[in-house]
C-alpha atoms as one frame of an Amber mdcrd trajectory, in Angstrom:
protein
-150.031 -37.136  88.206-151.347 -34.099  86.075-148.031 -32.909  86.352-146.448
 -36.041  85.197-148.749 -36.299  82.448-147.774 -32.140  81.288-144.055 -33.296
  81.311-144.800 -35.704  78.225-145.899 -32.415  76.163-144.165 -31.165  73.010
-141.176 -28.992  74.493-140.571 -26.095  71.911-137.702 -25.215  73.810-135.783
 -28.853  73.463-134.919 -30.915  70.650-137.466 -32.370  68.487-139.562 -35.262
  69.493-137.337 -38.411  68.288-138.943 -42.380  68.286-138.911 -44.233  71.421
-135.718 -46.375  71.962-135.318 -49.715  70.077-136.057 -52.020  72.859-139.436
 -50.500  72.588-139.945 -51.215  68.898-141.589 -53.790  67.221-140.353 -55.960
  64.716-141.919 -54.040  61.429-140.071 -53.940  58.127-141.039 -50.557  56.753
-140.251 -51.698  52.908-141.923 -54.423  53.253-144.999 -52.678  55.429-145.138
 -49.991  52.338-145.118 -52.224  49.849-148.202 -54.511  51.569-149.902 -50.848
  51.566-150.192 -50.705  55.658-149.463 -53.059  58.108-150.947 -56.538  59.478
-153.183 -56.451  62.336-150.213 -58.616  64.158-147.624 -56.625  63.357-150.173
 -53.231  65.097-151.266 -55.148  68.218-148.506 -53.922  70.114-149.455 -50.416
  70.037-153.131 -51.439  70.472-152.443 -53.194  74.132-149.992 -50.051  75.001
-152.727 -47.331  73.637-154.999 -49.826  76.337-152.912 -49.458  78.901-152.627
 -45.624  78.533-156.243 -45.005  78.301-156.901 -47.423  81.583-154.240 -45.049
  83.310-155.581 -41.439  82.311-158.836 -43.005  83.286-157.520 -44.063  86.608
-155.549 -41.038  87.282-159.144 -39.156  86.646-161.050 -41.077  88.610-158.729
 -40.258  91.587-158.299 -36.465  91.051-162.562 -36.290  91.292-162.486 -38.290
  93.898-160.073 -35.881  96.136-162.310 -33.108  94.358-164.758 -34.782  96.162
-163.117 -34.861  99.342-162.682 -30.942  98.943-166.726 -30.456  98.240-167.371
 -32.725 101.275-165.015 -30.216 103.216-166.442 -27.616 102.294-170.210 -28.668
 102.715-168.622 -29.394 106.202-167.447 -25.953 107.241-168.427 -23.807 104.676
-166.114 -20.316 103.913-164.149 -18.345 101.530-161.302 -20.602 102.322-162.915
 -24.224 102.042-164.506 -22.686  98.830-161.402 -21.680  97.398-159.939 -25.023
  98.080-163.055 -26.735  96.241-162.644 -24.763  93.241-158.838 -25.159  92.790
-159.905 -29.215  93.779-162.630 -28.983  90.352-159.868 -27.241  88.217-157.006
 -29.901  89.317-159.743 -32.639  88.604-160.380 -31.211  85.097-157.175 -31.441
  83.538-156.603 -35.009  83.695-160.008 -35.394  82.134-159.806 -33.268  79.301
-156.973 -35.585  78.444-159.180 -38.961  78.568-161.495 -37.079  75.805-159.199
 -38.192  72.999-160.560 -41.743  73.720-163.645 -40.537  71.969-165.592 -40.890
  68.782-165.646 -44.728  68.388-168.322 -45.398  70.961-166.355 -47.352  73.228
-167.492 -47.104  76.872-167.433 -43.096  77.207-169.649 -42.856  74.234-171.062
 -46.139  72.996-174.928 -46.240  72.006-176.803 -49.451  72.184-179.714 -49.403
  69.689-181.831 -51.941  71.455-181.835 -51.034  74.703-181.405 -47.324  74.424
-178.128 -47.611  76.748-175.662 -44.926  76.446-172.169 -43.971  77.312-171.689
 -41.959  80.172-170.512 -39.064  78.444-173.376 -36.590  78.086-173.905 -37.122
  81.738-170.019 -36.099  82.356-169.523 -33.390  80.147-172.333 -31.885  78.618
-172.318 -28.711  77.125-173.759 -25.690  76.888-175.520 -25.604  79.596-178.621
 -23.938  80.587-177.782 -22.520  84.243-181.259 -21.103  84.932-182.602 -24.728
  85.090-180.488 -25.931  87.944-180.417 -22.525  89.805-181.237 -19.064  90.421
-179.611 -16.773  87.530-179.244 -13.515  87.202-183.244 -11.580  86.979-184.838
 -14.899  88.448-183.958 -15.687  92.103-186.690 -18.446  92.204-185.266 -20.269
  88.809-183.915 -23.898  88.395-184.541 -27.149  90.240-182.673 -25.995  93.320
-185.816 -23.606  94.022-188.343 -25.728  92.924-189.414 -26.990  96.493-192.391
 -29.371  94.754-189.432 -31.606  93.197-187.266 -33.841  95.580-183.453 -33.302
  95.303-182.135 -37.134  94.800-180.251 -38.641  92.029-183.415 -39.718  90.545
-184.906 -36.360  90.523-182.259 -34.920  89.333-181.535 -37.735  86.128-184.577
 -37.704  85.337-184.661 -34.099  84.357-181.508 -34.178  82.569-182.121 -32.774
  79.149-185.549 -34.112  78.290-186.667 -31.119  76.487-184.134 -29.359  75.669
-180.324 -30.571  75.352-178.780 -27.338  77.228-181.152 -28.606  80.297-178.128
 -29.820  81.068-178.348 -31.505  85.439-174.988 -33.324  86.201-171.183 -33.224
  85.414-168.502 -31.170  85.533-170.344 -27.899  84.355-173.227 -28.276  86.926
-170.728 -28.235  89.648-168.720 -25.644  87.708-172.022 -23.645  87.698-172.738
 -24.403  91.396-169.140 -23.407  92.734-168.692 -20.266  90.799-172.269 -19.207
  89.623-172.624 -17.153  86.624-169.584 -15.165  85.447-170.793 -11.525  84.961
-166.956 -10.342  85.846-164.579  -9.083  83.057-161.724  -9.641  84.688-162.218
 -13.079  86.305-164.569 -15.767  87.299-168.039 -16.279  88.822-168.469 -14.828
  92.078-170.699 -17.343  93.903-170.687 -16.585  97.677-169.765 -19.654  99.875
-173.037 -18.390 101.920-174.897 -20.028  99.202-173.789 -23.688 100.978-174.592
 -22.787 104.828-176.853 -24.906 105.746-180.367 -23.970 107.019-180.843 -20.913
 105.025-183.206 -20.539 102.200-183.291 -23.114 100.062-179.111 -23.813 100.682
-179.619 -27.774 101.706-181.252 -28.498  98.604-178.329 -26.404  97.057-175.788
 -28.554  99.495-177.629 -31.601  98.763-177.435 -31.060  94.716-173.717 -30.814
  95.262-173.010 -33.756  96.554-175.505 -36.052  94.866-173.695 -34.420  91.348
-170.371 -34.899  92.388-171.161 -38.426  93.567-172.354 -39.377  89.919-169.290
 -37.882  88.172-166.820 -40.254  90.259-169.124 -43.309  89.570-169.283 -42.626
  86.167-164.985 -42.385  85.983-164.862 -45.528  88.221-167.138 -47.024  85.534
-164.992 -45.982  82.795-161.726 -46.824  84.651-163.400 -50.329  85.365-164.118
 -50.699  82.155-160.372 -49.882  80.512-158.843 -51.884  83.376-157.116 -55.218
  82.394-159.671 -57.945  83.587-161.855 -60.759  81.651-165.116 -58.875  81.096
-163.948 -55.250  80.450-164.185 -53.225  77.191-160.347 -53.145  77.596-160.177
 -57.367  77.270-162.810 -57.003  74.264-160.972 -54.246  72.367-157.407 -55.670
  72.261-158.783 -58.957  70.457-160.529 -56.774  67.871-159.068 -56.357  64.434
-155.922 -54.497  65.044-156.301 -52.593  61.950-159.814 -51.320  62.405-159.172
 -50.492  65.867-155.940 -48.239  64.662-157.892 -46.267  62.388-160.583 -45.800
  65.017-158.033 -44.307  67.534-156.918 -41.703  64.716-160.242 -41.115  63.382
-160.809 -40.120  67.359-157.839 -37.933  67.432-158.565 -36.455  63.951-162.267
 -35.968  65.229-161.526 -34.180  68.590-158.925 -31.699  66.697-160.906 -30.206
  63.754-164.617 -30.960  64.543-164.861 -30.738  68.296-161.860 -28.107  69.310
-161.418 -26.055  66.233-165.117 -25.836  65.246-167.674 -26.670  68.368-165.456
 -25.423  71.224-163.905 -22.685  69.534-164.851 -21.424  66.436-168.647 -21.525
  67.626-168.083 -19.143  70.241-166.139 -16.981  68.244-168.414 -16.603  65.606
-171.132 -15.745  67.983-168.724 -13.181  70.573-171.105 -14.817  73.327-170.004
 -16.322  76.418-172.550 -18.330  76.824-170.920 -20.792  74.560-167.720 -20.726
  75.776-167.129 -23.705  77.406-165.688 -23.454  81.250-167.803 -19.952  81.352
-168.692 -20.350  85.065-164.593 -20.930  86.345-162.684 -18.944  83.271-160.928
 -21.937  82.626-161.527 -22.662  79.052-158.653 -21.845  78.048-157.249 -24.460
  80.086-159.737 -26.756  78.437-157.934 -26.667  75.695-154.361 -26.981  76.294
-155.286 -30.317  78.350-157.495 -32.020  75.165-154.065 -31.086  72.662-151.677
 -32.658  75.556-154.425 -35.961  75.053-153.909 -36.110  71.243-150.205 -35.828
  72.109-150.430 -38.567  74.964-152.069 -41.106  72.534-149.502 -40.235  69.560
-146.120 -40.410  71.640-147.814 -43.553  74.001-147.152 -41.392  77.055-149.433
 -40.526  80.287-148.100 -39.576  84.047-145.057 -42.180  84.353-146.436 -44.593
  82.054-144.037 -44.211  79.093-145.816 -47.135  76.772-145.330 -47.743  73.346
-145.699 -44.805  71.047-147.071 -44.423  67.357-144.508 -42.087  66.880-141.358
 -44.607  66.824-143.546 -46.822  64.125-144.471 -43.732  61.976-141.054 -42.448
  61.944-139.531 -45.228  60.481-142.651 -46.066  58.293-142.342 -42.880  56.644
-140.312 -40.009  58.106-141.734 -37.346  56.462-145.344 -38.045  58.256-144.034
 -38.412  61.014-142.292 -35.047  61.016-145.356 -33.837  59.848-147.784 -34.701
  63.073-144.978 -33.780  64.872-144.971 -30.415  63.092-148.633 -30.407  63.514
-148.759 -30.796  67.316-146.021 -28.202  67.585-147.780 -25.639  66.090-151.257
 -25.726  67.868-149.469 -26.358  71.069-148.210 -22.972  70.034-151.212 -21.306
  69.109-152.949 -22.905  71.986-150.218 -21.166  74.334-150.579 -17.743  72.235
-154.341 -17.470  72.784-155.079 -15.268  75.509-156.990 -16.195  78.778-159.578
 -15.932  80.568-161.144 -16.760  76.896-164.372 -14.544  77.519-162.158 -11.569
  77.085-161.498 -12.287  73.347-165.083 -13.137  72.713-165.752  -9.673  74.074
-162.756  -7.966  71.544-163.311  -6.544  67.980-163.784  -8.159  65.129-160.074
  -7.605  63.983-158.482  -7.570  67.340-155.179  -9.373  67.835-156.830 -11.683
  70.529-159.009 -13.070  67.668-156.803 -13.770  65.019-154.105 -15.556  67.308
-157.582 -17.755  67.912-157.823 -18.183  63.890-154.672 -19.594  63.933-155.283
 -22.182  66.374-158.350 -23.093  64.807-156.047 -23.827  61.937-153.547 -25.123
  62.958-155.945 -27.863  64.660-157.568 -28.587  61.133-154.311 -29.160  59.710
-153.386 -31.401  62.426-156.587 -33.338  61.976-155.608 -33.531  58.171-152.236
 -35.033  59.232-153.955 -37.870  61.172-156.106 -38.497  58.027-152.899 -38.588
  55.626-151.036 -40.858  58.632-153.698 -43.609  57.688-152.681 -44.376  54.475
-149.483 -44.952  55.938-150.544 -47.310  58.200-153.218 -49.052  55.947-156.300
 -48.023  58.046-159.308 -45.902  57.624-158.993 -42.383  59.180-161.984 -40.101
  59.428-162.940 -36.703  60.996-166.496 -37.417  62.348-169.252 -34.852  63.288
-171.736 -35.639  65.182
């Protein structure tokens, strides 16, 4: 499905990105849209239910890849060696992608984010995807053997144990998601050329403190794919979902929210807190997919889900885009996101990997400026989202948190 979903990408070697066919469009009168200053919540609801649908499917799709991740772990907990190991790594990496997608349904605390003030209930998403992480509190590091929860024999390993500690007193005391089993598969990366080099021998069972280790695994990897089955639940077209709540809100509103998300994940959380950040500071430690070397990859899937949600695609779902109403609303947007997403696929595809390397290179190396440029060319794709809502008629922001 990951595949699927990369085929719906920006091509820079075929023709420009054109609006969907007219069967797909609605019936909007772009004079008469223009001269009303947007559009009516009526005449958006179309793309709202289709932007639903999408989000349910990436969801879905995600949900399934962890859960064959999860099939690989339990493999390789079975019969632990360099083979099942390898396969449980490549399992997390496959997993990832069609994640990193889903985070452009961020930023308007629906159910991967939302915060309820009275109750203290919160999305799932710091439990998912929480990052930087401190690796010495799950496990031994590098200069402490005995370090982390794994080794601390007076503390139970359950899913309790292990909530309960999840960043109380400090927010990189980070226990579950994708980076703690990131961290546990690969262990720290002190290799220039490539990954962590975690042994498998590290899982056998019944040798040091390795079933604790094996237990963490599991109980971790267990909470990520009930936490996607959550959010898939919650996305999926039933009376009582988010999903069923959100298409009967204000069409409007809920327009600019799903640009203000897109506009949000491109210049404050990309260009500034996932890359920029670690630039500044050359140190790998905030680099995001340290442990695996994929960070790159991290971001090439999060600008394919700003695409997704602009051109309605995902996997074979080929829904109704944005891009068919914006082109005919006013062209010269339109050419302009698609100008936009061009050029930080391209600067996203220029940047070289593993990422750590170019943290490591001089100030005025090559490596770092071809990173400047994607940082840009991410802010000025967030700016084109902003213009896009007076287009529309709806209230675009770029949010930090």
């Amino acid at each position: 499905m990951v595949g699927q979903a990369s085929a719906n990408s920006l091509d820079l070697h075929s023709e420009p990105l054109r609006p969907k066919s007219e069967m797909q469009r609605s019936p909007v009168d772009p004079a008469v849209a223009l001269a009303m200053g947007g559009l009516e919540s009526d005449e958006l609801q179309p793309y709202v239910e289709s932007y639903a649908e999408l989000v349910y499917r990436n969801y879905q799709d995600s949900s399934q890849q962890v859960d064959r991740m999860g099939a690989a772990i339990a493999a390789f907990l079975a019969q632990p060696n360099a083979t099942t190991h390898a396969a449980a790594q490549q399992a997390w990496v496959k997993a990832r992608q069609s994640y990193l997608q889903t985070e452009a349904f961020r930023f308007y605390e629906g159910p991967i984010d939302f915060v309820n003030a009275e109750t203290g209930q919160e999305g799932p998403e710091g439990r998912i995807n929480a990052w930087p992480m401190n690796e010495a509190f799950i496990d031994y590091v590098k200069g402490n053997p005995s370090s982390g929860i794994i080794n601390n024999k007076g503390l139970e390993i359950s899913l309790k144990s292990i909530l309960d500690n999840d960043q109380v007193s400090d927010e990189a005391d980070v226990t579950t998601g994708w980076h703690a089993i990131e961290f546990l598969l690969w262990g720290q990366d002190f290799n220039p050329n490539g990954p962590g080099q975690r042994s498998y021998q590290d899982f056998v069972s019944d040798r040091g403190n390795n079933n604790r280790r094996r237990a963490y695994l599991q109980l971790v990897t267990q909470q990520l794919l009930d936490d996607l089955s959550f959010l898939e639940a919650e996305w999926m077209p039933r009376q009582g979902s988010y999903r069923a709540e959100f298409v009967q809100q204000d069409a409007q509103e809920t327009v600019g929210k799903i640009f203000t998300s897109l506009a949000t994940l491109s210049a404050f959380e990309m260009s500034s807190e996932r890359i920029a950040v670690a630039l500044d500071s050359g140190n790998q430690e905030d680099e995001h997919s340290c442990f695996s070397d994929t960070t790159h990859q991290d971001f090439v899937f999060n600008a394919l889900g700003i695409q997704n949600v602009y051109l309605g695609n995902y996997g074979d779902y080929d829904g109704l885009g944005f891009d068919e109403l914006v082109a005919r609303l006013d062209p010269g947007t339109h050419q302009r996101i698609v100008a936009a997403l061009g050029e930080t696929e391209r600067a996203i595809a220029n940047i070289n990997a593993p990422f750590d390397q170019v943290l490591a290179s001089s100030p005025d190396s090559d490596a770092r400026e071809e990173v400047e440029q994607a940082i840009t060319a991410l802010e000025n794709q967030a700016d084109a989202f902003v213009a896009l809502g007076s287009v529309l008629g709806v209230n675009v922001e770029i949010l930090a948190e």
